[in-house]
C-alpha positions in Angstrom: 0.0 0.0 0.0 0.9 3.5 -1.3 2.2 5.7 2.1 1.6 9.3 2.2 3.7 11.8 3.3 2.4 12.4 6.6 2.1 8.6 7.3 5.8 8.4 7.3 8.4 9.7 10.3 11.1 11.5 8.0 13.6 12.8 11.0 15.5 15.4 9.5 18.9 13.1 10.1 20.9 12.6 12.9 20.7 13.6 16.9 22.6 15.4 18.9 22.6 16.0 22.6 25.3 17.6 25.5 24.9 17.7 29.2 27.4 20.5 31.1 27.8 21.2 34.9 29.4 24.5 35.0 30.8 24.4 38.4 33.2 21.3 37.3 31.5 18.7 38.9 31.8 15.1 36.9 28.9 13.1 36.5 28.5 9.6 35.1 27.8 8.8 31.7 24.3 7.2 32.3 22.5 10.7 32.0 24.0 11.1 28.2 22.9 7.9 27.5 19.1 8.2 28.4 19.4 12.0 27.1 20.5 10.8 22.9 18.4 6.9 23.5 14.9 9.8 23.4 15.9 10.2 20.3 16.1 6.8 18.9 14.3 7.7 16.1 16.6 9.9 14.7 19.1 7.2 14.2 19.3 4.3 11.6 22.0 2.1 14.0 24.6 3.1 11.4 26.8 5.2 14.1 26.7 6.6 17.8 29.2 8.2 20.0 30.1 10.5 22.6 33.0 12.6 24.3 33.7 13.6 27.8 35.6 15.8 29.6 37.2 15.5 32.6 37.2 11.5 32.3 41.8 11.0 33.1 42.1 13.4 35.9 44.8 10.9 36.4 46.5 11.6 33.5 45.2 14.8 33.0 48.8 16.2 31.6 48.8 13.4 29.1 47.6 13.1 25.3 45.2 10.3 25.9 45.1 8.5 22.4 42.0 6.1 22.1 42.6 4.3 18.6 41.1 1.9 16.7 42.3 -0.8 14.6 41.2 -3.5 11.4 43.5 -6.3 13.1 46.9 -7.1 14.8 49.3 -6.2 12.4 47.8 -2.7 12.3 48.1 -2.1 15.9 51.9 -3.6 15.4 52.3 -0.8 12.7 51.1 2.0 14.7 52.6 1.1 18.2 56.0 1.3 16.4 55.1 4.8 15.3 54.2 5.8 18.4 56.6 4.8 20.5 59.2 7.2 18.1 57.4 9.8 18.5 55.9 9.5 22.1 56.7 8.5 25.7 53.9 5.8 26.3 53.1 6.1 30.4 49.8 3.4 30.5 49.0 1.4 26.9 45.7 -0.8 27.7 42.8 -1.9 25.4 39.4 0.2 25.8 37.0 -1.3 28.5 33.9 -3.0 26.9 31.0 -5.1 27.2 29.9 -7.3 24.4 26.6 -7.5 23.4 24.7 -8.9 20.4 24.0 -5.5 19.6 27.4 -4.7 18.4 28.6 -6.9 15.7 32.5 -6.1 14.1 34.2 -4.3 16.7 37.6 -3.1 15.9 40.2 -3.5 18.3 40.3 -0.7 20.4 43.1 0.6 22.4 43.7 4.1 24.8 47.4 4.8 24.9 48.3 8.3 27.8 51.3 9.8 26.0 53.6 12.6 25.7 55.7 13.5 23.3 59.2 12.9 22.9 61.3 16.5 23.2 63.6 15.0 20.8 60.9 14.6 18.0 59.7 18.2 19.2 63.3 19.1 18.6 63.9 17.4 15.3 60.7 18.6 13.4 60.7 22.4 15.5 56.7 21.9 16.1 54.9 22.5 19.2 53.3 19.8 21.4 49.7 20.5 20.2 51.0 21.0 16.3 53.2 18.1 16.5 50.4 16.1 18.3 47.8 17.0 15.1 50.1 15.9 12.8 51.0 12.4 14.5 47.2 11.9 14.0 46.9 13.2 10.7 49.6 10.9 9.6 47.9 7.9 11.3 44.4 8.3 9.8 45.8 9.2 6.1 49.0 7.1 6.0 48.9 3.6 8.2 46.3 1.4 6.9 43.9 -0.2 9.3 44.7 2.4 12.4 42.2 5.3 13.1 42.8 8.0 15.9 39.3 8.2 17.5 40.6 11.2 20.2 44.2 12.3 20.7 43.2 15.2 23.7 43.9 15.9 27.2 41.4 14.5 30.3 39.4 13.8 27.4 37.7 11.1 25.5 35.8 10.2 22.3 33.5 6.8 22.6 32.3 6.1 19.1 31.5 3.5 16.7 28.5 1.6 14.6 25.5 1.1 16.1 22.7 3.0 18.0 24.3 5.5 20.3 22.9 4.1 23.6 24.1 0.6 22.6 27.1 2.1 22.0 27.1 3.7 25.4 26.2 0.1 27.0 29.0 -1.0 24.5 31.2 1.1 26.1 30.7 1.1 30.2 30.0 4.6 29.9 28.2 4.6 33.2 31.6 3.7 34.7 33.1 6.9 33.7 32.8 10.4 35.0 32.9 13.6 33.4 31.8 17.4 34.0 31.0 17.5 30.3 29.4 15.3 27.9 28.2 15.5 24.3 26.1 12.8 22.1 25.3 12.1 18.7 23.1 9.3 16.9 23.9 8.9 13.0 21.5 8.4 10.1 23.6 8.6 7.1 22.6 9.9 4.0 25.9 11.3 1.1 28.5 8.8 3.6 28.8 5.4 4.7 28.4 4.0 8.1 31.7 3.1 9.3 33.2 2.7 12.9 35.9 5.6 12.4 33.2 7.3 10.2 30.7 8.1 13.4 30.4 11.1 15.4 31.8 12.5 17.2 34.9 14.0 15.6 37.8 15.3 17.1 41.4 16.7 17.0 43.3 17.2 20.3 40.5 18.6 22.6 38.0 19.5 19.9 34.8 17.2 19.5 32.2 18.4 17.2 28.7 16.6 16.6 26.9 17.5 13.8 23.0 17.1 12.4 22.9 18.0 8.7 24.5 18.3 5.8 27.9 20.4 4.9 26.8 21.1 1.2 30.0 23.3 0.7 32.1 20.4 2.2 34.7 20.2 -1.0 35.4 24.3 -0.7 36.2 23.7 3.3 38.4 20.7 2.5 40.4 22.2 0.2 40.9 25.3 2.0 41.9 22.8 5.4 44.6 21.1 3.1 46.4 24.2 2.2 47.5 24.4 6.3 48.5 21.0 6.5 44.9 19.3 7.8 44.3 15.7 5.6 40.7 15.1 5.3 40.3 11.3 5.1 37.5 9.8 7.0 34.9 9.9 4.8 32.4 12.1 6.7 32.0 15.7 6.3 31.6 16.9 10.1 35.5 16.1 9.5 36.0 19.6 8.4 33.9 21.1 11.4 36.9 20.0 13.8 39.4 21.3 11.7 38.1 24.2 10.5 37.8 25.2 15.1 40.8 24.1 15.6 42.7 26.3 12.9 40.6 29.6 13.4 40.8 29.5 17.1 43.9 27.5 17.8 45.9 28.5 15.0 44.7 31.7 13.9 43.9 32.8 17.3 40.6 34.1 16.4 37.9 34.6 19.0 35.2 32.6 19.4 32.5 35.4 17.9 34.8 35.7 15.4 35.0 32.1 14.5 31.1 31.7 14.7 31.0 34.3 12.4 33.3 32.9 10.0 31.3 29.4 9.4 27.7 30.7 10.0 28.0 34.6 8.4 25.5 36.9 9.9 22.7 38.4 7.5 24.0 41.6 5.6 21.9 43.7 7.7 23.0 42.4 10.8 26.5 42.3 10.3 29.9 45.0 11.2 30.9 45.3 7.6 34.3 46.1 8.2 34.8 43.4 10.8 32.7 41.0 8.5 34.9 42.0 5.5 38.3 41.1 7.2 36.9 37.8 8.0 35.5 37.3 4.6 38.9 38.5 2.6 40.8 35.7 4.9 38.5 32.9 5.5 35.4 32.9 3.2 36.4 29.4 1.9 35.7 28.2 5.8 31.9 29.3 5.8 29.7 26.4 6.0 26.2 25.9 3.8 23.8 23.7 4.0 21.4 22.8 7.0 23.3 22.2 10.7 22.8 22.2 13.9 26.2 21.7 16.1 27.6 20.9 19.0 31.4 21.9 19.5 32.9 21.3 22.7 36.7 21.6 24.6 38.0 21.7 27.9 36.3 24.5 29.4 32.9 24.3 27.8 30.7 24.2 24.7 29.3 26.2 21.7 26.1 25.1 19.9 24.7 26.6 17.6 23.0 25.8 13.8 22.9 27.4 10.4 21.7 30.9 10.1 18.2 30.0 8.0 17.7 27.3 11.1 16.9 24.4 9.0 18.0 21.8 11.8 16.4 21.6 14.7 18.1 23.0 18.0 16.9 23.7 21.8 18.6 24.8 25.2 18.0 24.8 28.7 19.3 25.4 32.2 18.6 24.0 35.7 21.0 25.6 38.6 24.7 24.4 37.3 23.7 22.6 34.6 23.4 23.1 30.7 21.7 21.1 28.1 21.1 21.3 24.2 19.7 18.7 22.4 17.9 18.4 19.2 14.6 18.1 20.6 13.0 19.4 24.0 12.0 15.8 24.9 15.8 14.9 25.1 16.3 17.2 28.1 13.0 16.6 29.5 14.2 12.6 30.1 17.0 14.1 32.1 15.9 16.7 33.9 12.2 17.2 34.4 12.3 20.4 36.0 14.1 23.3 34.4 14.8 27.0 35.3 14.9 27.9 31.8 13.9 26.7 28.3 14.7 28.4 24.8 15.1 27.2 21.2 17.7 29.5 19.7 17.3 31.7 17.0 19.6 30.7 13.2 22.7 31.7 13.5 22.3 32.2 17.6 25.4 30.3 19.6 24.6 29.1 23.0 27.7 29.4 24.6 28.2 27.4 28.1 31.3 27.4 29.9 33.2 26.4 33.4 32.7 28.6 36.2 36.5 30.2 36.5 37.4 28.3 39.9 40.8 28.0 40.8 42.8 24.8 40.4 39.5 23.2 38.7 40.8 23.3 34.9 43.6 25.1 33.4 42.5 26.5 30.7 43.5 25.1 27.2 44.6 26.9 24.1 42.0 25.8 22.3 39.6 26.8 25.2 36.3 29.1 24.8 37.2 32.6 25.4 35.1 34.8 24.4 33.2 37.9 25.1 29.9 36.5 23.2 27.3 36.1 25.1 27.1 32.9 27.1 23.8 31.0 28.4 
């Protein structure tokens, strides 16, 4: 029988989800998980994942390197590579818990690292440059290894399923964190691959994404010139690079860089602020419908594309900030909230850590700004 339009969910692609406590206070993975499984819908079981923050304190001045692989003689390959270019403190495999529910695991392993001063020496890179190119070099050049997360107190959870099988997959609710993010994948333009779900990451950037990046070849190429290699087949790949070089690399502000991949409407905009950024970075803007979620060590932006063709909402309760692609997400969590608001196109909500000192130091790819924060 013939369906009809309206007889037929069509879910606009993808979920995303994040849960912050602004006073630094970790929290157990369990509340992400029952936040992102609302929206089960939204998902196909082609790809799930999360990142936290705050999860080594341990090894909180280490690179922690979670890294998957296609078999033993990959992970023979890569070790080698890492150990000339880092000093490995802890090398274990990943925690999990097998269930029926995840079929084809890689092997996964979490490697706290820091690297070698005499590879800092030899190739005259800082930690944080020399860091990104380690992992560029391992996702484009050594078959069969993939660099999931490669930040500091931080971690990226990811792979091919629904995202709260992936959660069970993973143990989550053993873990704590002050900061959380989500995502549950329906693929449309890429496949459904472990390294190809969300989120995505480069040293303490993690970006979810909902949508589609129709200008995806123009960011790319622009993201090669400065040494980024684009080769996971997804692309929300670009949306981690393209953070990482404005703010970390360029040093632009946070306003700045929202401005740069989601341009305000001519009659809203500074035109001779809007002009610099356009002359310098106008192959960086992003089209197409999004809603995102990028997060770091002292916080998180979300925010979606300026005609707001992707759903996004917000909300507060005391210490706490959630955004999620639908209302119903938070609601699971947190019944009772002191504030609820869907954001305008184009509108970040900003939420970072309460300055408290000795809680975090804050990173150079951290949230600065003096945009407005929820």
């Amino acid at each position: 029988m013939l369906k009809l339009e309206g007889d037929i969910r069509i879910p606009a692609g993808c979920a995303i989800a994040a849960v912050l406590n602004r006073s630094g206070q970790r929290f157990d993975g369990s509340t992400i998980i029952a936040s992102i499984a609302t929206m089960h819908k939204r998902s196909n079981g082609l790809g799930g994942g999360f990142a936290a923050y705050g999860v080594y304190p341990q090894y909180r001045d280490h690179y922690a390197l979670h890294i998957f692989y296609d078999d033993a003689g990959a992970q023979q390959m890569c070790e080698r590579y890492l150990m000339h270019h880092f000093r490995i403190t802890e090398r274990e495999p990943v925690p999990v818990r097998y269930t029926r529910k995840i079929a084809r695991a890689p092997l996964i392993w979490r490697y706290f690292a820091l690297p070698r001063e005499d590879s800092l020496s030899r190739q005259q890179l800082g930690e944080e440059d020399f860091v990104a190119a380690v992992v560029m070099t391992i996702n484009s050049d050594l078959g069969g290894a993939y660099v999931v997360s490669s930040g500091r107190n931080m971690a990226a959870f990811k792979g091919e399923g629904y995202p709260e099988d992936i959660g069970e997959f993973f143990r989550l609710e053993e873990y704590q964190a002050y900061l959380w993010t989500a995502h549950g994948r329906f693929p449309t333009n890429t496949p459904g691959w472990w390294g190809g779900a969300h989120p995505f990451t480069l040293l303490n950037w993690s970006v979810v994404h909902n949508g589609e990046i129709s200008s995806y070849s123009t960011n790319r190429r622009y993201l090669e010139m400065y040494g980024y290699k684009i080769s996971l087949q997804t692309d929300t790949e670009v949306i981690a690079y393209a953070f990482d070089f404005l703010m970390r690399k360029e040093g632009l502000s946070l306003e700045d860089a929202i401005d740069v991949i989601a341009a305000p409407f001519w009659s809203k905009l500074d035109r001779e602020r809007q002009a610099r950024l356009r002359r310098r970075y106008a192959s960086l803007l992003l089209n197409g419908p999004f809603s995102i979620i990028v997060a770091t060590n002292n916080g998180l932006i979300a925010v979606n594309d300026r005609i707001k063709l992707r759903p996004l909402v917000a909300a507060s309760r005391n210490e706490y900030l959630y955004v999620a692609s639908e209302e119903a997400a938070i609601r699971a969590v947190a019944p009772v909230l002191d504030r609820t608001w869907s954001p305008g196109g184009g509108e970040p909500v900003i939420g970072l850590l309460h300055n408290q000192e000795g809680l975090l130091e804050a990173p150079s790819t951290g949230l600065e700004t003096n945009a407005r924060s929820a």
